[in-house]
C-alpha positions in Angstrom: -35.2 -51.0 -37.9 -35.0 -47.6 -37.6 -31.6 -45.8 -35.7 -32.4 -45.0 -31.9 -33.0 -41.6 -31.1 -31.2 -39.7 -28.2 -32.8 -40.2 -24.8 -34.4 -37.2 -24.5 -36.4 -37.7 -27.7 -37.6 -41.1 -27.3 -40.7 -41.4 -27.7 -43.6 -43.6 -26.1 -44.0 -45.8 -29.2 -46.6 -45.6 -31.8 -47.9 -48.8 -33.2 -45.5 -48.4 -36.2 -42.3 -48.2 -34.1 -40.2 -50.5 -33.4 -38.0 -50.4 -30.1 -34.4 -51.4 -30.5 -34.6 -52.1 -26.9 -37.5 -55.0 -27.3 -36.2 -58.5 -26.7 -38.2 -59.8 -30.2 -36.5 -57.1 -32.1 -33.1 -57.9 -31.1 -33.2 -61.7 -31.6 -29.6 -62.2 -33.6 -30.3 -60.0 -35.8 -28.1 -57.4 -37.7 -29.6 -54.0 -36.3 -28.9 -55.9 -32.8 -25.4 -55.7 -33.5 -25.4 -52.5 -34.7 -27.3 -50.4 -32.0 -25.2 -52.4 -29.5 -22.0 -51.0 -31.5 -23.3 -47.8 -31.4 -24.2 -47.7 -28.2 -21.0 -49.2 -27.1 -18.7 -46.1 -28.9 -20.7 -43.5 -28.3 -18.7 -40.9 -26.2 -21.6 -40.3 -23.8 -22.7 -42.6 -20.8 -25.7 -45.0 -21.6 -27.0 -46.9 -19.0 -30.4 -49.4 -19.1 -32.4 -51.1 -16.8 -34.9 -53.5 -17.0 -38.7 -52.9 -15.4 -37.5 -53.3 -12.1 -35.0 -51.4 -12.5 -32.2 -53.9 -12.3 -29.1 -52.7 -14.6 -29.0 -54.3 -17.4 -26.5 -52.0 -19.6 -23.8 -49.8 -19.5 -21.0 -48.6 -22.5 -17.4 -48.2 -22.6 -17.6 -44.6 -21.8 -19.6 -45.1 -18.7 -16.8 -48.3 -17.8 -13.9 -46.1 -18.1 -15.5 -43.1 -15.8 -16.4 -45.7 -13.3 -13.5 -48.0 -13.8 -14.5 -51.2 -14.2 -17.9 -53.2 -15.3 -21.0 -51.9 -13.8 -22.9 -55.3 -12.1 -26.3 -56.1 -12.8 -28.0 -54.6 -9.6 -30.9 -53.1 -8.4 -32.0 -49.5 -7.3 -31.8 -49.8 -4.0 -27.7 -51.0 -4.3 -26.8 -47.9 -6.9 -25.7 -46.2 -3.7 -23.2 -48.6 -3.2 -20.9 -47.9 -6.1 -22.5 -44.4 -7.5 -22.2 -40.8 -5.0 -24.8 -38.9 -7.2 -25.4 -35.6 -6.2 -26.9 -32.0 -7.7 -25.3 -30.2 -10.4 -24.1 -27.8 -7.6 -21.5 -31.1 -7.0 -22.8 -30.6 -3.1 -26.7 -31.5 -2.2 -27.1 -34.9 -2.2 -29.3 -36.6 -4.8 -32.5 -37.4 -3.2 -33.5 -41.0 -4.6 -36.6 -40.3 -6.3 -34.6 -37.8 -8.2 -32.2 -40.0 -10.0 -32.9 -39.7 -13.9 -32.7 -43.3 -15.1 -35.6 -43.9 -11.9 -37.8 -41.1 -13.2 -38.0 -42.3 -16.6 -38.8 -45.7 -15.3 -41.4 -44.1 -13.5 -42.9 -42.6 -16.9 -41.1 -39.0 -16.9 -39.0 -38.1 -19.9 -36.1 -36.4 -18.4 -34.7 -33.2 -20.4 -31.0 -32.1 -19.6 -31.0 -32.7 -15.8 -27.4 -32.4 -14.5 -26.2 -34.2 -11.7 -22.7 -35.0 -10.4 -21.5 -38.3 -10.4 -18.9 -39.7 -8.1 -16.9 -43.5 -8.4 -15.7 -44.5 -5.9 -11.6 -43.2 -5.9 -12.5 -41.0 -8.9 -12.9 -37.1 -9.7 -16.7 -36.1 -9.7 -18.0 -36.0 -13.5 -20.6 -33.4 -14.1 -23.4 -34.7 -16.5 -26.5 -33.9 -18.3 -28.7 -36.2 -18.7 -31.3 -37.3 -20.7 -33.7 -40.3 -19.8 -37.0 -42.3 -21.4 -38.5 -45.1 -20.7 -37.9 -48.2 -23.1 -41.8 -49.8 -24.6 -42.0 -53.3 -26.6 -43.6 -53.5 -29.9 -46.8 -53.5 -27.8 -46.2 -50.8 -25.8 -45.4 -52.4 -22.1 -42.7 -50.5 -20.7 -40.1 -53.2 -20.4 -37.1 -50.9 -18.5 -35.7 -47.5 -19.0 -32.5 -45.5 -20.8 -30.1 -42.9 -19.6 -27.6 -41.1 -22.1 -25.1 -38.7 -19.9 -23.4 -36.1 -21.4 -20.0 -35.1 -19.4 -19.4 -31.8 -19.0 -17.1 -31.8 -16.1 -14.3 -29.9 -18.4 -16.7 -26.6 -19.3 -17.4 -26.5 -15.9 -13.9 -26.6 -14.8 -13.3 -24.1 -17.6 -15.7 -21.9 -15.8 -14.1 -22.8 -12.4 -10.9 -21.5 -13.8 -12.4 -18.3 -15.6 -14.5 -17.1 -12.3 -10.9 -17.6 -9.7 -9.1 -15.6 -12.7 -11.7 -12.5 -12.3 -11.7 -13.0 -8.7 -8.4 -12.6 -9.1 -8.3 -9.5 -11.3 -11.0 -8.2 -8.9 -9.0 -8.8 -5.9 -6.4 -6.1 -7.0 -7.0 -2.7 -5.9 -5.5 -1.5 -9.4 -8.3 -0.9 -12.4 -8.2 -3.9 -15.4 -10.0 -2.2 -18.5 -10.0 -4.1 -21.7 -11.8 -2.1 -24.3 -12.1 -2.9 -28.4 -10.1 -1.1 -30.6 -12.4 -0.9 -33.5 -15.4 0.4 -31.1 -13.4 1.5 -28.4 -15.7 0.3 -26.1 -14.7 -1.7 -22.7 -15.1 -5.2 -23.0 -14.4 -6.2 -19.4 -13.5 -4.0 -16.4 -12.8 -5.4 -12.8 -13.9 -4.6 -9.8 -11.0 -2.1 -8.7 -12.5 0.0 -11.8 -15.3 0.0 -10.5 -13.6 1.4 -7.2 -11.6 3.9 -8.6 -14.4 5.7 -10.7 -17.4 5.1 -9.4 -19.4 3.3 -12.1 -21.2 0.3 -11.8 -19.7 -2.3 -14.1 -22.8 -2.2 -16.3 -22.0 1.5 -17.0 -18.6 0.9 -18.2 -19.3 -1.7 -20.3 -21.3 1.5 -21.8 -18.7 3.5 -22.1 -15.3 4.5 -23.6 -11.9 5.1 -22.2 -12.9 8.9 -24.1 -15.5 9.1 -20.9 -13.3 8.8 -18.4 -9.8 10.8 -19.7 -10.8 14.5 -19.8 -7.7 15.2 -21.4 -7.6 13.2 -24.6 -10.1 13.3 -27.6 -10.9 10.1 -30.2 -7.7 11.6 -32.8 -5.3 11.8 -30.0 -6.6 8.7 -28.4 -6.4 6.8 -31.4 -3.0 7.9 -32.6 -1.7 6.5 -28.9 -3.3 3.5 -29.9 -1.8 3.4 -33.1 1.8 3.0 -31.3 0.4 0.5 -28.9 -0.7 -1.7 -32.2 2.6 -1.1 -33.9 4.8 -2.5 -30.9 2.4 -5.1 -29.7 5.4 -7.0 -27.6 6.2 -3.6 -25.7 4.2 -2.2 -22.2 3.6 1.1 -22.5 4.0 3.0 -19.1 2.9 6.5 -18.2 1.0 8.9 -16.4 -1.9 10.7 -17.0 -5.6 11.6 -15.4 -9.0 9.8 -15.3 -12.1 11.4 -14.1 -14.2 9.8 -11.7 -17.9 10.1 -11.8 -18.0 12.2 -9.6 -16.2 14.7 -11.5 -13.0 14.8 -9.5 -9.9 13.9 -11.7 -7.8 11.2 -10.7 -3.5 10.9 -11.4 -3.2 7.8 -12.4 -0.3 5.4 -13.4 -1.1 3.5 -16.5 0.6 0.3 -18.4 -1.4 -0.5 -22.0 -0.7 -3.2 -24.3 -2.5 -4.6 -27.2 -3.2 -8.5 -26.4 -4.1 -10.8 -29.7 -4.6 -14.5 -28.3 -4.2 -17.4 -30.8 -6.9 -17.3 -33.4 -8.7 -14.5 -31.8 -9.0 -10.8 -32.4 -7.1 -7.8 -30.7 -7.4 -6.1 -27.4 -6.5 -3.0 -25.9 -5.6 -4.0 -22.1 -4.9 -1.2 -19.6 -3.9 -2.0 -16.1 -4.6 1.0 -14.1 -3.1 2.5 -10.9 -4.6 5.2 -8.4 -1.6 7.2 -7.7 -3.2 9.8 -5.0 -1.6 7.6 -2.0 1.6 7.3 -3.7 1.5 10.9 -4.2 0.3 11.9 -0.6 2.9 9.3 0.6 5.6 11.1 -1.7 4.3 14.4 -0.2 5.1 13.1 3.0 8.0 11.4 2.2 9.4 15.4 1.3 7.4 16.7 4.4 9.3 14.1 6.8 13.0 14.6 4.9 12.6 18.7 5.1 11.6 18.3 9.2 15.1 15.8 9.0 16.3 18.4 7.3 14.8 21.3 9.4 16.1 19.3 13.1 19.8 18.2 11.6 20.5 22.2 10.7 19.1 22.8 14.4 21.0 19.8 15.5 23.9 21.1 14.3 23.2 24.6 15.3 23.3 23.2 18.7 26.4 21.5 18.9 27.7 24.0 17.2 26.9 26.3 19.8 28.0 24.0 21.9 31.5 23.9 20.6 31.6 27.7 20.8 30.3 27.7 24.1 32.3 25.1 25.4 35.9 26.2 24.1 36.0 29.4 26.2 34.5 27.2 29.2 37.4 25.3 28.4 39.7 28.1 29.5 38.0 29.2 32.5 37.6 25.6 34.2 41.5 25.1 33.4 43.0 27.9 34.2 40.7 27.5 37.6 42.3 23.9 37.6 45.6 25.7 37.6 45.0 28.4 40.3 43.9 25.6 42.2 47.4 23.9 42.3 48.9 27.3 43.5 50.6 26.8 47.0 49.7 30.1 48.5 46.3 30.1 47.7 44.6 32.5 50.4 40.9 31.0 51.7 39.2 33.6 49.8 41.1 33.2 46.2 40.0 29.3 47.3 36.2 30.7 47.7 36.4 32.6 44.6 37.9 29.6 42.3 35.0 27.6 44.1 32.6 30.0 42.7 34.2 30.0 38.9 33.9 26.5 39.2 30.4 25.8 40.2 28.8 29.0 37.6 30.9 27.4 35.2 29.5 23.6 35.9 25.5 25.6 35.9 26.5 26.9 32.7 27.7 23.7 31.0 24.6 21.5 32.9 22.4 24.3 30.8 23.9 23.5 27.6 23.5 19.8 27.9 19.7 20.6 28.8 19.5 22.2 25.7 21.5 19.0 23.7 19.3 16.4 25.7 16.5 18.3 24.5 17.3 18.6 21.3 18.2 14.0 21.4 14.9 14.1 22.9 13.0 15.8 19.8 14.9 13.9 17.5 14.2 10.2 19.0 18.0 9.9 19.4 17.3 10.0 23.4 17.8 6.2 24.8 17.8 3.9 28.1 20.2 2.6 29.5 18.4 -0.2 31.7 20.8 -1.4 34.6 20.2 -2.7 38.0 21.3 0.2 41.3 20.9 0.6 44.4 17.3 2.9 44.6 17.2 4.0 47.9 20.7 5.0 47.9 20.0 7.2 45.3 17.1 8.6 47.2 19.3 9.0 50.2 21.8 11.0 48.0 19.4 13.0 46.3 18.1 14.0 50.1 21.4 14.7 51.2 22.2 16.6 48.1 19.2 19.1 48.7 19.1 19.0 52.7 21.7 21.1 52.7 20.3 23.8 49.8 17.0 23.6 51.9 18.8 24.0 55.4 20.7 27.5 53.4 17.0 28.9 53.4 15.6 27.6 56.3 13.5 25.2 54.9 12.5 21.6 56.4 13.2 18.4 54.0 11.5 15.2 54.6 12.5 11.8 52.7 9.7 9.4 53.4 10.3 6.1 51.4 7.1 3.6 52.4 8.3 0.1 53.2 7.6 -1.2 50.2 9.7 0.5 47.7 12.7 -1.7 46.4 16.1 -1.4 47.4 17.4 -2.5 44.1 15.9 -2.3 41.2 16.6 -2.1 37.3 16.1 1.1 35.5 17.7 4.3 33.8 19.8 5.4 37.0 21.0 8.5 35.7 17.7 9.2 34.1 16.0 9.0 37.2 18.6 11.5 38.9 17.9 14.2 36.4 14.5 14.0 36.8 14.8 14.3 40.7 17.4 17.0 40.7 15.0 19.4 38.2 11.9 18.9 40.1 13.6 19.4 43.8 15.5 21.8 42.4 12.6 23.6 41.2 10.7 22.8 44.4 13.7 24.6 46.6 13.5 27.7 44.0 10.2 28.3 44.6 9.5 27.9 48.2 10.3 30.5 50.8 8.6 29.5 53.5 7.8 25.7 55.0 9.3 22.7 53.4 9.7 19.8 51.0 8.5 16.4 50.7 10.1 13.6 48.7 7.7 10.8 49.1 8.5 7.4 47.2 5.9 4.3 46.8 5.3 1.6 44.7 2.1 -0.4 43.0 1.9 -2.9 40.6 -0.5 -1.9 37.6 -1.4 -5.2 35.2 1.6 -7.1 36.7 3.8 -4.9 36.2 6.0 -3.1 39.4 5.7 0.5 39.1 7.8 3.4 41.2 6.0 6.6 42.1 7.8 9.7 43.1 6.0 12.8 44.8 7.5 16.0 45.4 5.9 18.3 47.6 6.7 21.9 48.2 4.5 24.7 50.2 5.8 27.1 47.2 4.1 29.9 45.8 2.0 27.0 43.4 1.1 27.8 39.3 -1.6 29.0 38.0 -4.1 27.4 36.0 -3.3 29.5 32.9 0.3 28.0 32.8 -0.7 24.6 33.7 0.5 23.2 29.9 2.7 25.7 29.5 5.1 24.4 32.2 5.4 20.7 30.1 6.8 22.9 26.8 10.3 23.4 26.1 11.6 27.1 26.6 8.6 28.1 28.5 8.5 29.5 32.0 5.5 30.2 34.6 4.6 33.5 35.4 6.4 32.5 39.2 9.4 30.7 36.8 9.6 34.3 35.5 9.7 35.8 38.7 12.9 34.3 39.9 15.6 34.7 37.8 17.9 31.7 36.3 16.4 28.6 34.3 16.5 27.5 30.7 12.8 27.0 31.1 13.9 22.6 29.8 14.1 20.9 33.4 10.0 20.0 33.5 10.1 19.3 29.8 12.9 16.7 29.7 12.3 15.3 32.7 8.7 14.4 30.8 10.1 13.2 27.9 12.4 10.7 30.1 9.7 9.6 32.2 7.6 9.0 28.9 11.0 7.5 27.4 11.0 4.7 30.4 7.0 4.0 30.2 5.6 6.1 32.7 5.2 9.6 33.1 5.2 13.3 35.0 2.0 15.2 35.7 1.8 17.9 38.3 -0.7 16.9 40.5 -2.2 19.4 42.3 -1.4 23.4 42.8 -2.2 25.9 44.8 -1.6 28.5 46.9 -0.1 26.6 49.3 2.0 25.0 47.0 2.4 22.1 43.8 2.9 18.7 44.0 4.4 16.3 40.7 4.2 13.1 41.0 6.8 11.2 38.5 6.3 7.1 38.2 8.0 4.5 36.2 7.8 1.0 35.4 11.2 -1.1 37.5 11.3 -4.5 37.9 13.4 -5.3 41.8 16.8 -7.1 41.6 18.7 -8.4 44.6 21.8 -6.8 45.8 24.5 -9.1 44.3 23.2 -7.9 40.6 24.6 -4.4 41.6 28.2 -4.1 40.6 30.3 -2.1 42.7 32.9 0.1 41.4 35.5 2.3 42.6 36.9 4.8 40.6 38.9 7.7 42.9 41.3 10.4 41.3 45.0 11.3 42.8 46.6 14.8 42.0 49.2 14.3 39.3 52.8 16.8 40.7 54.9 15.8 38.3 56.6 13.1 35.9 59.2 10.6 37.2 62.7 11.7 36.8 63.4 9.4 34.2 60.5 11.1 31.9 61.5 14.3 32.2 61.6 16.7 29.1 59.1 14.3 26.9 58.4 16.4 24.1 54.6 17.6 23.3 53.4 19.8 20.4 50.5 21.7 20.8 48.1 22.8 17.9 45.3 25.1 18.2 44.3 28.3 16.1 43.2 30.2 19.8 45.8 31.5 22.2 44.2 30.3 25.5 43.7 26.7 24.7 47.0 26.6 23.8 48.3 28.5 26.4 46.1 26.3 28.9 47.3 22.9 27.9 50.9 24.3 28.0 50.7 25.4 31.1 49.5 22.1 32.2 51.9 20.2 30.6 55.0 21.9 31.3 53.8 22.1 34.9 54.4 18.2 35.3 57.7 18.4 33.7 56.8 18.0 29.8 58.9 20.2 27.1 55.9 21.9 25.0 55.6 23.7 21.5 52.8 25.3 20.2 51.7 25.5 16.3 48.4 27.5 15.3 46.7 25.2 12.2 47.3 22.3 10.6 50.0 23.2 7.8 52.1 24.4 11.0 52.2 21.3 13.2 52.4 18.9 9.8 56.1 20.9 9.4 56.8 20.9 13.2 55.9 17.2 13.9 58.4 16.7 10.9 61.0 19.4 12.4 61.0 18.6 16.1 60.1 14.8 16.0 57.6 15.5 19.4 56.4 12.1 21.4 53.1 13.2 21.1 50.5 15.7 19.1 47.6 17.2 20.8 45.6 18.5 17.6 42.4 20.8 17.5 40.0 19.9 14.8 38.4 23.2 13.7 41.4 25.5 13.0 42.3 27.8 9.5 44.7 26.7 6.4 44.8 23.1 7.5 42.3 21.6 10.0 43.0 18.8 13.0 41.9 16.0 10.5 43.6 16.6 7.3 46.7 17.6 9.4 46.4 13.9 11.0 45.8 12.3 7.4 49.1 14.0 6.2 51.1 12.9 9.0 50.0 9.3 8.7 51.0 9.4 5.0 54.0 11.0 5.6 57.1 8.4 4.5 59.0 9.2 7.4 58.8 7.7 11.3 56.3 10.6 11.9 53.5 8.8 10.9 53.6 6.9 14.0 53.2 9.8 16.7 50.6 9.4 18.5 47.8 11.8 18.0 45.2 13.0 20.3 42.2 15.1 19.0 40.9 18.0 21.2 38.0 19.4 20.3 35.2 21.3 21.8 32.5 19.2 19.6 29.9 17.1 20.4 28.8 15.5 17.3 29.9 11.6 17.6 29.9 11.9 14.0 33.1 14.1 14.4 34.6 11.9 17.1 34.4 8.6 14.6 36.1 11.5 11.3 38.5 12.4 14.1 39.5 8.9 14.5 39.1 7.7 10.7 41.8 10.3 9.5 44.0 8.4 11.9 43.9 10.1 15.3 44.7 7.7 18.2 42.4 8.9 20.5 39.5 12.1 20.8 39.2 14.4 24.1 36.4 16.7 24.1 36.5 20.2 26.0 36.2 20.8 28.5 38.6 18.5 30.3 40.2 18.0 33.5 43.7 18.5 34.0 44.0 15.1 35.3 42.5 13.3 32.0 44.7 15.1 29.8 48.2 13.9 31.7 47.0 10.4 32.3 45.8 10.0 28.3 48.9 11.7 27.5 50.9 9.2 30.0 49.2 6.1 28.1 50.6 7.0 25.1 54.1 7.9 25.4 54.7 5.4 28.2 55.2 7.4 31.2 54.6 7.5 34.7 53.7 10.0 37.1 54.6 11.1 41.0 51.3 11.3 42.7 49.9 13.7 45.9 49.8 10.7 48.3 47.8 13.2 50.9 44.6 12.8 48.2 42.4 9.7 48.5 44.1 6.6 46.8 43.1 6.4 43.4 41.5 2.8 41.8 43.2 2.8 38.4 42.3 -0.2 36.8 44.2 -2.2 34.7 42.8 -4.1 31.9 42.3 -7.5 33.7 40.5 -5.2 36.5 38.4 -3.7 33.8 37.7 -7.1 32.6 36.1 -7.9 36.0 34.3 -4.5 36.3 32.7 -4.8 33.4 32.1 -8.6 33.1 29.9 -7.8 36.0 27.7 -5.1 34.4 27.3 -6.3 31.2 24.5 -8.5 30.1 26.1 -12.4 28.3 24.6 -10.7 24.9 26.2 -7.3 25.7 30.0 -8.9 26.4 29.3 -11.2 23.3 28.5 -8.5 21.1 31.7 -6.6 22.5 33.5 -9.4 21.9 32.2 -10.1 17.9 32.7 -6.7 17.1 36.4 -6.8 18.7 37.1 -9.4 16.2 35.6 -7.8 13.1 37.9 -4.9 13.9 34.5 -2.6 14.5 35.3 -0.6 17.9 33.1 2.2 17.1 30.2 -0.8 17.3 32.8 -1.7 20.9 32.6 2.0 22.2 28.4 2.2 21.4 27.7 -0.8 23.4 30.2 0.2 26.3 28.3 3.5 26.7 24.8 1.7 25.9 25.8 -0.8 28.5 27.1 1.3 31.4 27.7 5.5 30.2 24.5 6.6 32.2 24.5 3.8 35.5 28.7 3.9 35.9 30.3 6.7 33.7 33.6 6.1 35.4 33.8 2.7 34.1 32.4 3.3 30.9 35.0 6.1 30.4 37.9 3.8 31.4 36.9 1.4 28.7 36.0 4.0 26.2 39.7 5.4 26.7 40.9 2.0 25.3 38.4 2.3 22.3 38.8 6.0 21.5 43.1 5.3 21.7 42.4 1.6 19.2 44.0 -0.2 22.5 43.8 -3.4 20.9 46.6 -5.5 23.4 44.1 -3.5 26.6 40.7 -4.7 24.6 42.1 -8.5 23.5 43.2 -8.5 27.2 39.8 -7.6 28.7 37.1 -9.2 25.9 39.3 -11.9 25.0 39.2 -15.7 25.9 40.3 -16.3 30.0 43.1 -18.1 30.2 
């Protein structure tokens, strides 16, 4: 008996052939055994069935993929143990369409693959193979199946097609080339991208087509170290050309790849570095603008400073004319003149500063809840009387509506009120103003909406924009003398700052109208915290402190001579020293109680001079120290205070601050004017109550975290954020404990309640 022939070569037999599947062939005989042996080992699937197509065989291999003995059964009960679907693992196998049922039917099945599915097994992937089976006389007595698996190639695929999804999924250029031919072997689809060819022409070309700046020697001598250190990366950068002719910078890594029993390969990874350079570009742009706005920053405060330490002089020594007993009415008059040209001169430097926060994004809100309409009321009361001086009506009309209370940027709002009424009593001669005050929800949200209404001489068309840019005037601005040309510019930056905004309206010859609105969510009246902070006239110390000893550093005459006049006027024994070197040798010399220290002065300045004394062996090094300085820089504040100052005024001050900082440090009281309004000084467990009612349960936490870490500059910035805009008196009682390290006054007010 001749040696069965795969399925798809069995043939419909000849007269001469004998079929090893006949029943009068295999009658105990020795090819029987041997064809069933075969059959049995053979590492495809072979499965028979007889003329009905009831199963009549099935091997080991066929056993073990469906994991257990396959029972003699019919075609119409395969479906039952078998899921058989197309070689796409997915469409269902239509019934006709099985292989073993074809050959049954006649057809000699070639390589048809199908996926087969056991119950609570992984799907096999097979080709099959399928004949009928004839008897010596050539009635078809059944049918054979032999099923070749190859679920593993096809996982193998599986695997390579995710890996070049992969590789294509990343933006950065895969190129594998030979490095006999040079020519690319692969390239992914971010190639593609980043030069413009289709994959099929780059699989054309070399990497000589797309580097314009290397030839096959130089190329191949680069190569030459990539093959002599195959275990090394080799990074740099260079250019490619795209097709389009443009050059590209590019970042590239190449290594030469030999996998087991294979030949080499030249892999590049490839990275488009035009972003990364534009990004860099902008990177330097953005740090030279930093750059460009910390020099004007700086230039500011330091202008500032320079403007501020001769204001310094002129609002003290007014504070000290105003303490003179024989004051006529008209010195009085003139002192209130000083006083209020000086305040207008200080209120246009801050414009400048705010601006400056403003430009930089440094500008923030300070979000409390206040009583609205009595700030409405006082901004009317404020003006009625600027508007009565010129004859002027004023009307405040505040629709029902509009919130009493409500939670916003208080102080915010007031400069933005005060510059445009301000403006809107500059500019009208004849008729009045309107200060008109709604409300509307937009989307859910409340929003406030301010109109103010003057029958000025209006703008023109032409200066429209103009009026919204920072230093810039209308041609009626210009008219009328005075003006920094910031108010309408920073009072839009605010309004855009708290979500809404300032337009103007409309204009005309019979005047403008600018309507400012913000988003404010109402509170109710208890929310408000209510705080009063008056201010007594200091005469003199009590007898029994008398003669406490101050010293006095600063390089110019009239500070000095200012804060000694001040001092000694209360009953304080002063010295005065001109830098740093000088007070370090008169703080050793005359032991004072206390050291009022400028910052900026020549030989020695206010902070080294403060360092020294701290190191200083001797019981010096624990005199208080107060910094007085004309800067505005925190940054100079938290030096100030890191070199070991106790505490930081900034000029210009009132007379009235300096004593009582003064008096908190040495331990000394004062005899008050009792004819001036009683004055609420609050003692810590008062200032514990103050502010427990202002700040948020976050906000009092975070005070109190940072206490304990020892961080009170990250105290003093959420005191200010807190309350420094809605209630500066508060906020600059407890920032008088922070800038002077008050720890017993802090533990007192942030610690537990007893």
């Amino acid at each position: 008996m001749k040696s069965p022939k795969p399925a798809s070569t069995i043939e419909k037999p000849k007269s001469q052939t004998t079929n090893p599947f006949t029943a009068k062939a295999h009658e105990g005989g020795k090819e029987l055994a041997l064809l069933s042996t075969l059959m049995e080992n053979l590492s495809d699937g072979v499965v028979s069935c007889d003329a009905e197509g009831k199963l009549t065989f099935s091997n080991r291999a066929i056993r073990e993929w469906h994991g257990t003995d396959i029972p003699s059964i019919p075609p119409e009960q395969w479906s039952e143990h078998f899921e058989m679907y197309e070689g796409d693992g997915v469409t269902p196998l239509k019934f006709e369409r099985i292989p073993l049922l074809r050959a049954l039917k006649g057809e000699q099945v070639q390589n048809a693959e199908i996926t087969l599915v056991s119950k609570g097994k992984a799907p096999r992937y097979l080709s099959c193979n399928a004949d009928s089976i004839y008897d010596d006389d050539g009635k078809k007595i059944g049918a054979v199946v032999i099923m070749h698996d190859f679920t593993n190639r096809i996982q193998s695929e599986r695997e390579m097609r995710q890996a070049l999804d992969m590789l294509d999924a990343t933006e950065d250029a895969l190129l594998i080339c030979d490095p006999l031919t040079l020519q690319f072997e692969y390239v992914n689809l971010g190639a593609i991208k980043q030069l413009g060819y289709t994959r099929e022409e780059l699989l054309r070309m070399t990497p000589l087509d797309i580097k314009p700046d290397y030839d096959e020697e130089s190329y191949r001598a680069m190569l030459k170290t990539t093959q002599d250190h195959p275990e090394l990366t080799h990074r740099f950068s260079t250019v490619h050309r795209h097709k389009d002719g443009h050059h590209i910078p590019v970042e590239l890594h190449l290594q030469m790849i030999t996998p087991p029993g294979g030949s080499a390969h030249v892999v590049a990874m490839v990275r488009d570095m035009t972003e990364s350079q534009e990004a860099e570009r902008m990177v330097i742009a953005k740090e030279a603008a930093e750059a460009a706005n910390r020099a004007k920053s700086t230039f500011l405060a330091n202008m500032s400073h320079e403007i501020r330490t001769p204001m310094n002089a002129i609002l003290g020594y007014t504070q000290l004319l105003k303490n003179e007993p024989n004051l006529s009415p008209v010195a009085k008059n003139h002192l209130e003149v000083i006083t209020r040209s000086s305040d207008h001169l200080l209120a246009l430097i801050d414009d400048i500063l705010d601006m400056s926060k403003v430009e930089a994004g440094m500008s923030r809100l300070t979000l409390q809840p206040f009583d609205f309409k009595r700030l409405l009321e006082d901004m009317g009361s404020m003006f009625r009387v600027r508007v009565q001086e010129k004859q002027l009506t004023f009307e405040l009309d505040i629709l029902d509506d509009v919130p009493s209370y409500i939670t916003s940027d208080e102080n915010r709002i007031r400069q933005v009120l005060i510059n445009l009424l301000g403006n809107a009593v500059k500019f009208t001669q004849e008729g009045g103003v309107v200060l008109r005050v709604s409300t509307h929800t937009t989307e859910g949200v409340p929003i406030i909406s301010i109109e103010v209404e003057d029958s000025g001489e209006g703008i023109s068309e032409a200066d429209w924009e103009m009026i919204f840019e920072p230093f810039e005037q209308s041609s009626t601005g210009r008219s009328h003398a005075g003006g920094s040309g910031l108010g309408l510019p920073i009072s839009k930056r605010f309004a855009e700052i708290m979500g809404g905004s300032l337009v103007l309206l409309k204009t005309d010859e019979h005047g403008s109208t600018f309507r400012f609105t913000f988003p404010a969510q109402p509170c109710r009246e208890e929310d408000i915290p209510h705080l009063v902070v008056a201010e007594k006239a200091i005469l003199r110390l009590q007898d029994k402190d008398m003669g406490r000893r101050i010293l006095v550093v600063d390089d110019r005459d009239t500070n000095r001579d200012l804060l000694s006049k001040m001092l000694e006027r209360v009953g304080y024994e002063v010295r005065t020293v001109v830098n740093g070197q000088e007070a370090i040798d008169m703080t050793l010399e005359w032991r004072p109680d206390l050291v009022l220290m400028d910052m900026q002065m020549p030989v020695i300045d206010g902070k080294e001079a403060t360092r020294q004394i701290r190191e200083n062996d001797s019981a010096i090094s624990r005199t208080p120290i107060l910094i007085v300085s004309a800067s505005v820089l925190e940054e100079n504040r938290r030096e100030a205070l890191s070199s070991g100052a106790n505490g930081f005024i900034r000029k210009p001050f009132r007379e009235n601050e300096i004593l009582e900082e003064v008096a908190q440090w040495i331990k000394v009281s004062y005899v008050y004017d009792e004819s001036h309004e009683d004055t609420v000084v609050e003692a810590p467990s008062e200032l514990r109550s103050s502010l427990r009612e202002v700040l948020s349960e976050s906000q009092w936490n975070a005070c109190r975290e940072n206490l304990e870490l020892g961080d009170i500059d990250a105290v003093s910035e959420c005191i200010q954020s807190a309350c420094g805009s809605a209630y500066p008196e508060l906020a600059q009682a407890a920032l008088r404990l922070t800038d002077h390290l008050n720890m017993d006054a802090l533990n007192t007010i942030f610690g537990d309640e007893e």
